[in-house]
N, C-alpha and C positions, 0 to 999 in steps of 0.2 A: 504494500500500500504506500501511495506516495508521501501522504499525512504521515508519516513514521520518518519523512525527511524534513517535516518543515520545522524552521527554525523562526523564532520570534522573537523580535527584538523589544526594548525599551518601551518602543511606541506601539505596542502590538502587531506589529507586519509582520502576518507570516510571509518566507520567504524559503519557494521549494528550487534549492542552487540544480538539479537536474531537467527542470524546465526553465528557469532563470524566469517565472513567475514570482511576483508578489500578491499579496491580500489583506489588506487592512481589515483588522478584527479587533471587534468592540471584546470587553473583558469576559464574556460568556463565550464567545467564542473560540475565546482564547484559551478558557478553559477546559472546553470541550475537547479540545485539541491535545492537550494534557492531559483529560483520562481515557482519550482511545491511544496515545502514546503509553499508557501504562497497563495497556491491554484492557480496562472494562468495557463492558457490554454498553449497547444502548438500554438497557434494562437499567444498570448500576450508575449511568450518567445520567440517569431520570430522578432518580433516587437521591447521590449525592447531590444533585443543584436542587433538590427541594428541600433536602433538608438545611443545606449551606442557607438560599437564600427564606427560606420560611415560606415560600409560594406551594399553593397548591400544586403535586404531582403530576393530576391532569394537567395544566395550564404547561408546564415545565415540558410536560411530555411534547405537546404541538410543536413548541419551540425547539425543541430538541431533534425531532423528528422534520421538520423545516430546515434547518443545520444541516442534516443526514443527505436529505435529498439534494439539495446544494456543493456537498461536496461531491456524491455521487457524480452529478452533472457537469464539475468540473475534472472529474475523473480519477477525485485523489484516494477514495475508498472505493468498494466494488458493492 
């Protein structure tokens, strides 16, 4: 997966050096990226940001699952 190369910097950019693509990512984002880098599920990335930000599950889940798709489409997950 290509998300297992991005690197991000200061400003949130992730930055995947094999496509020599950037992506500016708000701090959910960023984080999201951080726990598919640490191998969790999208089950467990639904979980931890509801519990981190105190937001209802469902609600986290849409957002989270909108993410997904997005990456997918940019080809960095399968």
């Amino acid at each position: 997966m290509l998300i297992n190369e991005m690197v991000i910097d200061e400003n949130n950019m992730g930055f995947i050096p094999s496509l020599g693509t950037s992506f500016q990512l708000n701090s959910t984002a960023k984080r999201i990226v951080e726990l598919i880098k640490e191998g969790k599920t999208k089950e467990d990335i639904v979980k931890i940001l509801s519990e981190e930000s105190g937001e209802d599950w469902r609600k986290v889940y849409i957002d989270v699952e909108d993410f997904f798709i997005k990456l997918k489409v940019y080809g960095l997950i399968q």
